[in-house]
Structure formats: C-alpha cells, structure tokens
C-alpha positions as CSV (number, residue, x, y, z in Angstrom):
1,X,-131.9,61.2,-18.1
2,X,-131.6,57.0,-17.7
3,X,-133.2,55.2,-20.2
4,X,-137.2,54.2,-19.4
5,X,-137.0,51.2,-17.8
6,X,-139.7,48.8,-16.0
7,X,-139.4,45.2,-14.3
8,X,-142.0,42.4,-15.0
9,X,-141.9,39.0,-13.1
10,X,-142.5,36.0,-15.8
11,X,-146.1,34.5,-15.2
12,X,-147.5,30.8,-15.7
13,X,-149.6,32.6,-17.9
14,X,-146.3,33.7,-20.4
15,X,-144.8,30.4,-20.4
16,X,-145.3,27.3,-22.3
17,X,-145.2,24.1,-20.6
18,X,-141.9,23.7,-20.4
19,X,-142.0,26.9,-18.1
20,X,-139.8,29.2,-20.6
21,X,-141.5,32.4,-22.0
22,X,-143.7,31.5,-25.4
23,X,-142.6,33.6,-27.7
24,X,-145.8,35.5,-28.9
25,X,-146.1,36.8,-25.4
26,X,-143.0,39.0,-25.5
27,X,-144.7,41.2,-27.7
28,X,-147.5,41.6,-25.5
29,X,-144.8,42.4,-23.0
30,X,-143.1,44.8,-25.4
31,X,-146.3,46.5,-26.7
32,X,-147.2,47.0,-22.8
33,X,-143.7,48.8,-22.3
34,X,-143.8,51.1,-25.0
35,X,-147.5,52.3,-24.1
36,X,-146.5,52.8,-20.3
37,X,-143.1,54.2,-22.0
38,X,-145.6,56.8,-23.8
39,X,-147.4,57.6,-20.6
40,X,-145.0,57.8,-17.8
41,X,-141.9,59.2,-19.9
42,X,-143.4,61.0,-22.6
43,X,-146.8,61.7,-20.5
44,X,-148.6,61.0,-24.1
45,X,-150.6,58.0,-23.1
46,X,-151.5,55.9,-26.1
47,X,-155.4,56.7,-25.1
48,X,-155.1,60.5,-25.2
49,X,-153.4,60.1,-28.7
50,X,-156.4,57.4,-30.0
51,X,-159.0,59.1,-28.5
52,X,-158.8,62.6,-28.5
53,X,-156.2,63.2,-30.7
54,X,-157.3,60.4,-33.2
55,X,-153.6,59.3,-33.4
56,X,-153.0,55.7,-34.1
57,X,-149.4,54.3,-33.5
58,X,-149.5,51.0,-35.3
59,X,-146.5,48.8,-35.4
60,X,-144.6,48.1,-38.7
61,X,-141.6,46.3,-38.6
62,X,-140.0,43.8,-36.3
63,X,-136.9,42.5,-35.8
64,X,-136.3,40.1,-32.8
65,X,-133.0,38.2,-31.4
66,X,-134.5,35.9,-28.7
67,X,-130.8,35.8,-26.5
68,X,-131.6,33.5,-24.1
69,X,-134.9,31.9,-22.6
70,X,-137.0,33.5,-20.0
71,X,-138.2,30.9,-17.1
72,X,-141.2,31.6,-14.7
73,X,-140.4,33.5,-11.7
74,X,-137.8,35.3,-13.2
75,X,-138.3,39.2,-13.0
76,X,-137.2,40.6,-16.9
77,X,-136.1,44.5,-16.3
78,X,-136.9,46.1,-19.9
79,X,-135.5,49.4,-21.4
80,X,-136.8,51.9,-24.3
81,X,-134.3,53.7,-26.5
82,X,-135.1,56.1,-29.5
83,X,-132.4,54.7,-32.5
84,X,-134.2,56.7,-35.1
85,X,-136.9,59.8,-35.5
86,X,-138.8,60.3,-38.8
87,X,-141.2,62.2,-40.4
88,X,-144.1,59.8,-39.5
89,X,-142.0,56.8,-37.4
90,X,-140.5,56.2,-34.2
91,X,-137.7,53.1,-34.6
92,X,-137.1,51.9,-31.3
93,X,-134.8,49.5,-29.5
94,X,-136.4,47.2,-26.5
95,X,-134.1,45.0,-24.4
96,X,-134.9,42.8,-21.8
97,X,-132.5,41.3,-19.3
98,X,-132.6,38.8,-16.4
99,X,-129.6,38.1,-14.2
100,X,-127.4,39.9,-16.0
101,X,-128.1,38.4,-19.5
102,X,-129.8,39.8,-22.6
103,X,-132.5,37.7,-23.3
104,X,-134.4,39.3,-25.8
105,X,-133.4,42.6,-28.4
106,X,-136.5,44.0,-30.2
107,X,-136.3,46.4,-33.0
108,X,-139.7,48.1,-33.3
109,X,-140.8,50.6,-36.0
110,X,-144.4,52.4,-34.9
111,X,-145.9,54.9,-37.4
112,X,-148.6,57.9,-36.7
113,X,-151.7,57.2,-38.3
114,X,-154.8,58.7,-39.2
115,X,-158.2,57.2,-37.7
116,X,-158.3,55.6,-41.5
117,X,-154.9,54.1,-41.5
118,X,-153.5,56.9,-43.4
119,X,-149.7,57.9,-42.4
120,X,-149.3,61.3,-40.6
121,X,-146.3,63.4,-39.3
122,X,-145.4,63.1,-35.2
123,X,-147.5,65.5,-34.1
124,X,-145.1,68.5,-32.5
125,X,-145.5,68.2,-29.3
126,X,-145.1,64.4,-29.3
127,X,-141.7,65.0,-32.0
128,X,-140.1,67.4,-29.0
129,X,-140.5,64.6,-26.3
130,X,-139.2,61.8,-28.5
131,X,-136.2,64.2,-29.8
132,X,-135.5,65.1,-26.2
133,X,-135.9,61.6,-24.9
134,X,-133.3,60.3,-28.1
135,X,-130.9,62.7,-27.2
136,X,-130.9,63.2,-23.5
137,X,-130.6,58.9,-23.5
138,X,-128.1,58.6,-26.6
139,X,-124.9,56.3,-26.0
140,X,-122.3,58.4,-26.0
C-alpha cells in the first residue's frame, strides 16, 4: 500500500500578497488532508465518527518546518504517514512537495474524544485501520 496522497493547486485565496502561501492556511490544507485521509483510506469519515459515533478527533500538538515557500499556481502533492499509534492518539507525519522540493513537514498529534472533551481509546475498528495503514506504509 502507497502512502495516502492528494494534489491541491495553490489559490489567490491561500496566498498573501506577495503571492506565497500565508502560513495559517496550511493547516486548513492539512486539516482538509487528514479528514479526506480518514474517509477515502480509512473509509472512517470524520462525520460518521462526530455524529454517530460521537468521536471527536481534536488536534494537540504541532510541529511545523515550513521548507520552502509555496507560490500561486503551483499544485502541492501532500502525503499521510502513521509515525506513532496510542492508546487515545494518532501522531502523524504530513509532507507537502512541489517540483520536487519539500516545502512543508507537519507533525500532527489528534486525540479521540468524548462529545465533552474527555479523552477516549481509538475505538477498534478505527485502531485496525490505522495499525494496518502504519504498517503496510512503514519505511522500510
């Protein structure tokens, strides 16, 4: 299995005026990735989980390395891979790239919650997909 990868062209609306990506608006981009991530890969969209499972997957730590900038017009090809599978949290890695160059490495922790906020283990079904995504897209 290839790691989960989409393509998004960069926008007017994601630049500044200089016409490079403004910063805040890779993590819409991100947040976007990981849901379709969820839905197309895992086939757990994030509205099955808030709705009907009452699953919240809030977002609690960040790390980013902005690379290189992102200009409008250029198309940024994003990928999602599992680094680390807890009781209650997902760690992932996002990278973008554009002509051949990183330009931006996201480290993103997402926790299961409770409708009140309250941490909860993965439920099972989710934990097998994200185990069997980790390890059927681990660097060997």
């Amino acid at each position: 299995m290839a790691l989960f990868t989409t393509r998004q062209t960069v926008r007017f609306a994601d630049c500044d005026p200089a016409g490079l990506v403004d910063y805040p608006n890779y993590f819409k981009m991100a947040q976007a990735l990981v849901e379709d991530w969820f839905a197309q890969s895992l086939r757990e969209p994030y509205s099955d989980l808030l709705n009907a499972k009452k699953i919240a997957l809030p977002t609690v730590h960040l790390t980013v390395d902005f690379n290189r900038p992102s200009r409008m017009g250029e198309t940024l090809t994003w990928t999602v891979q599992v680094e680390a599978l807890g009781r209650s949290s997902i760690r992932l890695k996002l990278v973008a790239t554009a002509e051949g160059a990183e330009r931006l490495t996201l480290t993103q922790v997402i926790v299961t919650t409770d409708a009140a906020g309250k941490s909860v283990a993965i439920p099972p079904e989710l934990r097998v997909k994200v185990a069997n995504y980790q390890s059927a897209t681990a660097k060997k």
